[in-house]
VOBA-1610 file (N, C-alpha, C; in pm, whole numbers, padded with zeros to 5 digits, always signed):
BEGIN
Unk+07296+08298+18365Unk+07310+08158+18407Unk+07275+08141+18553Unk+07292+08219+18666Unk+07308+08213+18772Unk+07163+08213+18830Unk+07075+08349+18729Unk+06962+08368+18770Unk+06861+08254+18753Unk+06909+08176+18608Unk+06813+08043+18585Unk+06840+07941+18687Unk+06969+07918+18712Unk+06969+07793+18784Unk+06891+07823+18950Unk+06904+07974+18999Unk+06873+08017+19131Unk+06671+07989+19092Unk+06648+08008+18974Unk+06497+07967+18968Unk+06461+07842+19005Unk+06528+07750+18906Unk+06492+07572+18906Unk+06500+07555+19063Unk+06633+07609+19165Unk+06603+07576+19273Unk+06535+07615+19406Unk+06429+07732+19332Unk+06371+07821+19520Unk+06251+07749+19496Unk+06170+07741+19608Unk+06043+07711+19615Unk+05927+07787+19548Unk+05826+07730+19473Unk+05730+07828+19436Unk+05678+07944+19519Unk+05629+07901+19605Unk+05583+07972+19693Unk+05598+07948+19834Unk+05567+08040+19935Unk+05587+07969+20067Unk+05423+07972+20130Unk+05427+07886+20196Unk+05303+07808+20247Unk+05252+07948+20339Unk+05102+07995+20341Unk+05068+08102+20463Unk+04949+08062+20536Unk+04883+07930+20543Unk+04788+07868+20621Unk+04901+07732+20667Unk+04803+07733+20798Unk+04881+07586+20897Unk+04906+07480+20822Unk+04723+07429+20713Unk+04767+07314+20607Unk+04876+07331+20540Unk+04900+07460+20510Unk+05009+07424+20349Unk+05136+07407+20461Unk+05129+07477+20555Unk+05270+07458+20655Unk+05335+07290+20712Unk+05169+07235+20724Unk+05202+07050+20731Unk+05273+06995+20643Unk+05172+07034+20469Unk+05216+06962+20411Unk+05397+06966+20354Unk+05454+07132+20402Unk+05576+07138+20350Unk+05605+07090+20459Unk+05612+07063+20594Unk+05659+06983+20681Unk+05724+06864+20616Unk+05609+06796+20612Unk+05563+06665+20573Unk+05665+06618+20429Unk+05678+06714+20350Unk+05700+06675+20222Unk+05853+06669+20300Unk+05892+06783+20337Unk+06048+06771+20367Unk+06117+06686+20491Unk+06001+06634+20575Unk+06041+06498+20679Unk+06051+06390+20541Unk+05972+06355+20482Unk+05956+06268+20352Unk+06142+06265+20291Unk+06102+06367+20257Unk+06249+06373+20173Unk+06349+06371+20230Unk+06377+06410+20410Unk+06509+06362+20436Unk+06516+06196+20485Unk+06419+06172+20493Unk+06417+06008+20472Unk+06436+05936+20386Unk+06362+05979+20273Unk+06430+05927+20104Unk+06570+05934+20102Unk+06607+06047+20116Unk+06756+06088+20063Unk+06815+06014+20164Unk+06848+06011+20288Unk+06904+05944+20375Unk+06937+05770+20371Unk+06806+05722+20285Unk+06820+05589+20267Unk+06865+05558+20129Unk+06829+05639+20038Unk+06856+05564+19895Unk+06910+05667+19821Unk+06951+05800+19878Unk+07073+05882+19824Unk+07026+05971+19714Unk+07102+06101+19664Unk+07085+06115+19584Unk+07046+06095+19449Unk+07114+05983+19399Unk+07093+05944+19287Unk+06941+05885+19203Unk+06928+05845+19360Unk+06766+05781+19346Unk+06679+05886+19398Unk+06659+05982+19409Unk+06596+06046+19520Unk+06512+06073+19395Unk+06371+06160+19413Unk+06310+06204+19304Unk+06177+06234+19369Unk+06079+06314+19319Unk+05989+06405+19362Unk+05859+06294+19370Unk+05862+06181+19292Unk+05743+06070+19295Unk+05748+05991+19432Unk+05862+05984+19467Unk+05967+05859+19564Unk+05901+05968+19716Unk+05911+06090+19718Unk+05922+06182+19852Unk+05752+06229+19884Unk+05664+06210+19775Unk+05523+06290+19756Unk+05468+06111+19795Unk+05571+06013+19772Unk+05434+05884+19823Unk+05478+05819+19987Unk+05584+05887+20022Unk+05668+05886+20142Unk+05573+05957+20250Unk+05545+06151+20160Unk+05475+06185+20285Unk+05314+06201+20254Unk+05269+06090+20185Unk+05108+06088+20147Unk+05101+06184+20083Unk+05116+06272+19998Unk+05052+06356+19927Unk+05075+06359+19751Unk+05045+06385+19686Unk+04991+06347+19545Unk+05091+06435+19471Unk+05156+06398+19353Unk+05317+06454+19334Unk+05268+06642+19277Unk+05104+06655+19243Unk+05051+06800+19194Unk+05049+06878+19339Unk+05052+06823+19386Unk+05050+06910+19606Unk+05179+06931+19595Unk+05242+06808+19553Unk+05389+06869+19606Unk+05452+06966+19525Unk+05448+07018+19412Unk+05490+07072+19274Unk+05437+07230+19318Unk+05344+07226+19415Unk+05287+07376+19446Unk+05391+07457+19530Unk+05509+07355+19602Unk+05546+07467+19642Unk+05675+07392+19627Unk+05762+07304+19557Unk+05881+07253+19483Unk+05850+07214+19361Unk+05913+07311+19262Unk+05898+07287+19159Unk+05970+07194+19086Unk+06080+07095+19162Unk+06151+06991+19076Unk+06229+06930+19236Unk+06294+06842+19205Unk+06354+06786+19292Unk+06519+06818+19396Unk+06517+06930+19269Unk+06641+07031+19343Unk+06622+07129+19419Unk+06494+07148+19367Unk+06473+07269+19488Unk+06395+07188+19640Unk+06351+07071+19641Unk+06368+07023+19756Unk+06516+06985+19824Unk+06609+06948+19771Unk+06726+06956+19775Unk+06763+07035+19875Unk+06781+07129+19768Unk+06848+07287+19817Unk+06751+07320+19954Unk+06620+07297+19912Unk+06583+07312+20063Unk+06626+07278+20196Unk+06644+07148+20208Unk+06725+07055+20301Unk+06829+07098+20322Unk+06938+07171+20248Unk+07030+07156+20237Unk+07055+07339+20334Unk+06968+07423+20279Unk+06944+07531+20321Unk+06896+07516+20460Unk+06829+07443+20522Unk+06830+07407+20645Unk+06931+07391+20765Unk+06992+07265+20700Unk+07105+07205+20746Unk+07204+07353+20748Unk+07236+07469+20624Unk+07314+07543+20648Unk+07259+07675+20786Unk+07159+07705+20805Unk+07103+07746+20910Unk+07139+07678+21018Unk+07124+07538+21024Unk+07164+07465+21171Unk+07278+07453+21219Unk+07376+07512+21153Unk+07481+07477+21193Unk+07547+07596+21168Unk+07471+07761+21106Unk+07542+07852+21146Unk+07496+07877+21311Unk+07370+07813+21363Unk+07309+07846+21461Unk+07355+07784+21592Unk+07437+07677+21527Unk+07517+07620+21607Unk+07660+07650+21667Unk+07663+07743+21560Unk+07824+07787+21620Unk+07779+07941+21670Unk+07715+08028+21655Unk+07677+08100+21678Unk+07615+08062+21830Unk+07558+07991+21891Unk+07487+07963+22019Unk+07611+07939+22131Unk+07674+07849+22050Unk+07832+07820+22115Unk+07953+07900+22141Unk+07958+07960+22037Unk+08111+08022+22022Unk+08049+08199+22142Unk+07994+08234+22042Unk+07890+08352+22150Unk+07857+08356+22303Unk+07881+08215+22338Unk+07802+08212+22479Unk+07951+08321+22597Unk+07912+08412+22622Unk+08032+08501+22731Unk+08064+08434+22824Unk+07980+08330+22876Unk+07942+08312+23034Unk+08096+08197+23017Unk+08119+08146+22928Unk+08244+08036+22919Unk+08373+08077+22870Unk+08440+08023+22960Unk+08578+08116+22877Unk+08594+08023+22706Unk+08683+08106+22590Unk+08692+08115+22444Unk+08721+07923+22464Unk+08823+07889+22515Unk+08853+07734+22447Unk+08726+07696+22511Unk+08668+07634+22629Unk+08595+07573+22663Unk+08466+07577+22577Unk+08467+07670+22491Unk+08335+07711+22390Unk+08325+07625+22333Unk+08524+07658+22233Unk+08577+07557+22129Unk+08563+07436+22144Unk+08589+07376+22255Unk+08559+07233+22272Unk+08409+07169+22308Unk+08325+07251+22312Unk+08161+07254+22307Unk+08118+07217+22165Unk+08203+07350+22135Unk+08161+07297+21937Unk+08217+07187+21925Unk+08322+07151+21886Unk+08400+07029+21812Unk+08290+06886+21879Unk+08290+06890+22013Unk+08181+06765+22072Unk+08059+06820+21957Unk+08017+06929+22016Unk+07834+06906+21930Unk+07826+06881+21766Unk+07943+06970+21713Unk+07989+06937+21565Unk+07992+06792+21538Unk+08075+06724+21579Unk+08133+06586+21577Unk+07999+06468+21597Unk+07906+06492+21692Unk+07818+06406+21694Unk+07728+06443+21627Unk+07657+06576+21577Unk+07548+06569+21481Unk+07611+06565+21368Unk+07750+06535+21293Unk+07782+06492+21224Unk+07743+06322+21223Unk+07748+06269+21285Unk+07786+06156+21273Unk+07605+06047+21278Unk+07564+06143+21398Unk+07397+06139+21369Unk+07357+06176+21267Unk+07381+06228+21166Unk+07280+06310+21051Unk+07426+06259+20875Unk+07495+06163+20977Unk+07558+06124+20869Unk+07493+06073+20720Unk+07412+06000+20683Unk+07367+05973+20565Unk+07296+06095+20511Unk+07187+06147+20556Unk+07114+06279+20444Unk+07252+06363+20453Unk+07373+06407+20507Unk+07469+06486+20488Unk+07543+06473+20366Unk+07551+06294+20364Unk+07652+06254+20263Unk+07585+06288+20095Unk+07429+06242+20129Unk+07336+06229+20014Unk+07359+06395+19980Unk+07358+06477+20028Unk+07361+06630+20047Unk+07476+06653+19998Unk+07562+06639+20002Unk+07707+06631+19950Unk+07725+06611+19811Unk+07616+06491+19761Unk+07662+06419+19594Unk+07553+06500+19569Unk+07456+06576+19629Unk+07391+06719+19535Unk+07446+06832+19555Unk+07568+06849+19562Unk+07574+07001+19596Unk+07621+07051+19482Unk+07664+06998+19395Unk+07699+07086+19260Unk+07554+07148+19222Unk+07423+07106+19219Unk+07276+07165+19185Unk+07289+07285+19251Unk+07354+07332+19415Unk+07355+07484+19432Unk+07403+07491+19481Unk+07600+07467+19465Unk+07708+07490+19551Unk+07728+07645+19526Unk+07701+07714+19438Unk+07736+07853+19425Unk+07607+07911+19444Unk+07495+07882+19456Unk+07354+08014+19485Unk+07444+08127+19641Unk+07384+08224+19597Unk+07373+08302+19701Unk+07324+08238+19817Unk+07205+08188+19894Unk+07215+08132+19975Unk+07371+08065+20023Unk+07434+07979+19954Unk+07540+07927+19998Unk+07655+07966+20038Unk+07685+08122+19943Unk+07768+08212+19949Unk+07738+08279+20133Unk+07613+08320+20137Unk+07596+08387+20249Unk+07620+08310+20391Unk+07513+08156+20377Unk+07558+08083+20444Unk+07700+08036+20521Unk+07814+08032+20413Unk+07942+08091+20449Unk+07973+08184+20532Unk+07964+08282+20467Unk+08002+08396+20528Unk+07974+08445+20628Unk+07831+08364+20658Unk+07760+08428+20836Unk+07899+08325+20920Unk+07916+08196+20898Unk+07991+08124+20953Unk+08085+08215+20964Unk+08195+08240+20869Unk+08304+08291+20870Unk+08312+08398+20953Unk+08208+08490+20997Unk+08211+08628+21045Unk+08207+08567+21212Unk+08148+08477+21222Unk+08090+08420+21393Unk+08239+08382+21423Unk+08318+08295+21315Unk+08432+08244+21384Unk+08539+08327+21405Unk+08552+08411+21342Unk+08655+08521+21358Unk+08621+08622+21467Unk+08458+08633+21480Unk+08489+08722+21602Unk+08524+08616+21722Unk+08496+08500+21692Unk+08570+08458+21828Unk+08726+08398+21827Unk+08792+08452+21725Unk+08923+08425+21722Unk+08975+08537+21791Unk+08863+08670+21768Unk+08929+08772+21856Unk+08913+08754+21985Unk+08855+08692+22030Unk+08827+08706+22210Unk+08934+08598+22227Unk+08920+08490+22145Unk+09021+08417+22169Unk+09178+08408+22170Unk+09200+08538+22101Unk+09352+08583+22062Unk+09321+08726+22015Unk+09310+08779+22154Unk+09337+08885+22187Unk+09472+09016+22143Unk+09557+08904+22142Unk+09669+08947+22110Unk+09720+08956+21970Unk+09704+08859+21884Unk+09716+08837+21764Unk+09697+08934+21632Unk+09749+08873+21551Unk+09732+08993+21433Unk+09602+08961+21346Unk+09577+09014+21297Unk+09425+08999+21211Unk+09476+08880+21127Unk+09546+08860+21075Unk+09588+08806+20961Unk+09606+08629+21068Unk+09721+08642+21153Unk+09688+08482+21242Unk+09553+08474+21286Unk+09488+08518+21335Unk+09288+08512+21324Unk+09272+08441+21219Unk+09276+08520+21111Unk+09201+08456+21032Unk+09277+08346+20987Unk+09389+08331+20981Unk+09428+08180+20971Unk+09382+08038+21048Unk+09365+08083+21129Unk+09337+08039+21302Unk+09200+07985+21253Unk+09109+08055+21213Unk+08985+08055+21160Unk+08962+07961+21069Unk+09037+07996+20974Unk+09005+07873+20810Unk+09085+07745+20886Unk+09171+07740+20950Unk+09232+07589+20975Unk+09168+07521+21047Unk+09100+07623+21160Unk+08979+07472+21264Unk+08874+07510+21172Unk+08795+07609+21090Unk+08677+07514+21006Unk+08668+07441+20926Unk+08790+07440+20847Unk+08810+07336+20767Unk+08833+07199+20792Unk+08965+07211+20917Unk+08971+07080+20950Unk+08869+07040+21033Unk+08772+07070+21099Unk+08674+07039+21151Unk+08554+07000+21039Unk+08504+07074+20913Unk+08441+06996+20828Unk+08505+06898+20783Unk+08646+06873+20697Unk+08700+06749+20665Unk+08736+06606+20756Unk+08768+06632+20820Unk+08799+06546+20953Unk+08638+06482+20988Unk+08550+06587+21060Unk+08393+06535+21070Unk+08349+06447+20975Unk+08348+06498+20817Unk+08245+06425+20722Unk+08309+06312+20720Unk+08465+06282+20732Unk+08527+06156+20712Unk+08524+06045+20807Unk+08515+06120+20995Unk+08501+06062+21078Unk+08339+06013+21086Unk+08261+06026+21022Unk+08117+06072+21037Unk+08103+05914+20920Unk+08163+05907+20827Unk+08111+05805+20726Unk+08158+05681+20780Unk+08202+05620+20884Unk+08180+05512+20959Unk+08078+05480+21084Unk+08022+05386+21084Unk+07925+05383+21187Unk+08006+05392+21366Unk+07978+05518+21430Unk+08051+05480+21552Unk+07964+05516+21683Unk+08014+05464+21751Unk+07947+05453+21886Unk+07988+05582+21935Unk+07875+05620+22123Unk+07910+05714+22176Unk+08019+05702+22222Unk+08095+05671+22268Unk+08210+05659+22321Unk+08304+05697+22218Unk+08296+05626+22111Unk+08389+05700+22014Unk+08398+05793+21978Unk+08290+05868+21990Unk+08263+06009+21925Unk+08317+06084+22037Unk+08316+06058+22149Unk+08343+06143+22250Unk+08483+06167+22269Unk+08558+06051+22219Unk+08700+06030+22232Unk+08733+06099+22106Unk+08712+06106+22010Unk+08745+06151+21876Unk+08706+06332+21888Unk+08593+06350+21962Unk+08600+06476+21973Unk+08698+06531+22061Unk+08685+06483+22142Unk+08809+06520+22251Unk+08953+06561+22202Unk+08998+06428+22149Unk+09117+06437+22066Unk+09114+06555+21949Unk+09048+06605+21927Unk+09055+06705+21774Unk+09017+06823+21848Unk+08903+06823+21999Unk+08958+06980+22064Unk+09093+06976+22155Unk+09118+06880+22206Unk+09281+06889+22241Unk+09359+06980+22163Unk+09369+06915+22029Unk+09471+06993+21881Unk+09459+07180+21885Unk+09291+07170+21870Unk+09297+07285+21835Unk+09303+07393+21971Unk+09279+07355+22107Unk+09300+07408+22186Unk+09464+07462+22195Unk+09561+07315+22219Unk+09691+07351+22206Unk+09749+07415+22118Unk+09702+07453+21938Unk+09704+07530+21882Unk+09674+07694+21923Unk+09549+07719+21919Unk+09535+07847+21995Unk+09628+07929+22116Unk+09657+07829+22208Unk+09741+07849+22289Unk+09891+07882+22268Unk+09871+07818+22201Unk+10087+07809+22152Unk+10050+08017+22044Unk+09966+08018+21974Unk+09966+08100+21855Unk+09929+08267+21994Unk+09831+08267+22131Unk+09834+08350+22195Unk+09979+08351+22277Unk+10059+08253+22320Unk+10183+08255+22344Unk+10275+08325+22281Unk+10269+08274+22181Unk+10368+08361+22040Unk+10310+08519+22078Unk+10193+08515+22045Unk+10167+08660+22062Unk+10172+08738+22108Unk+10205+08712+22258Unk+10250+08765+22420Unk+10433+08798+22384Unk+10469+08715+22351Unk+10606+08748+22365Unk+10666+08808+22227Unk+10611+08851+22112Unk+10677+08886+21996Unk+10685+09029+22005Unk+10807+09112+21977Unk+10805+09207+22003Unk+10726+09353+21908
//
């Protein structure tokens, strides 16, 4: 089962001249514009091939159905945002919270910028919420945030880490996608980020506190 559905959604092939590299450009600027405006439900491989000029047999050469453009997008988006915490959380030169509160701002506004193809991305994710890609995608996340739970709590036990860990990514995806589905200004975003690295800063702090003094 796993192996069929991982077919319907990879790309035929990948493009190895500049043209074929435009046109998958092209097809996938196309399609996060489709999806962004008229959503999943409507989205479809005729709708994205007359979006980015090209003829729906061009596009079929290297997406073979409309999920695997999908999953493409979607496989993107999971790259950008392991690359994002990874650029952030990684950087030495800043001490551990000041990182944290780098992310939650940059999290929080390209949430809120990239709010519609996210949401549309969302009502497809059952098509490849379990592929390997997604699994891994995870897990690069999960590995970036925990090593910086260690720099960040130094002291701590493996086990508060990783708690530490699942509670700001989670509440940072739930909180985002929800804060993200109203239209808001910069100012708001800035205040809303602020307020949610406040939390998790004073969290961290109180949990390396504990950890200093427990015998």
């Amino acid at each position: 089962m796993a192996t069929r559905r991982n077919a319907r959604i990879s790309s035929r092939k990948q493009p190895q001249q500049a043209r074929s590299n435009e046109l998958v450009a092209a097809v996938l600027e196309a399609a996060a514009q489709v999806l962004a405006k008229e959503g999943a439900q409507r989205f479809t491989t005729a709708r994205v091939a007359e979006k980015a000029g090209v003829s729906v047999g061009s596009l079929y050469q290297y997406f073979p159905n409309k999920a695997a453009i999908l999953f493409r997008l979607q496989s993107d988006e999971w790259q950008q945002t392991t690359d994002l915490l990874r650029r952030i959380l990684e950087d030495a030169g800043k001490p551990p919270l000041e990182r944290l509160r780098r992310l939650v701002h940059a999290f929080v506004r390209s949430e809120c910028e990239e709010a519609a193809m996210r949401v549309a991305l969302n009502d497809a994710a059952p098509l490849y919420r379990d592929a390997p890609e997604a699994r891994a995608a995870r897990a690069s996340g999960e590995r970036t945030v925990l090593t910086f739970m260690r720099e960040a709590l130094p002291n701590a036990t493996d086990a508060t880490r990783a708690l530490a860990a699942d509670l700001v990514t989670t509440t940072l995806s739930a909180v985002g996608k929800d804060f993200s589905e109203s239209p808001r200004s910069a100012a708001e975003i800035a205040t809303y980020a602020d307020a949610m690295a406040d939390m998790f800063c004073a969290y961290l702090r109180s949990l390396q506190k504990a950890a200093q003094t427990s015998p």
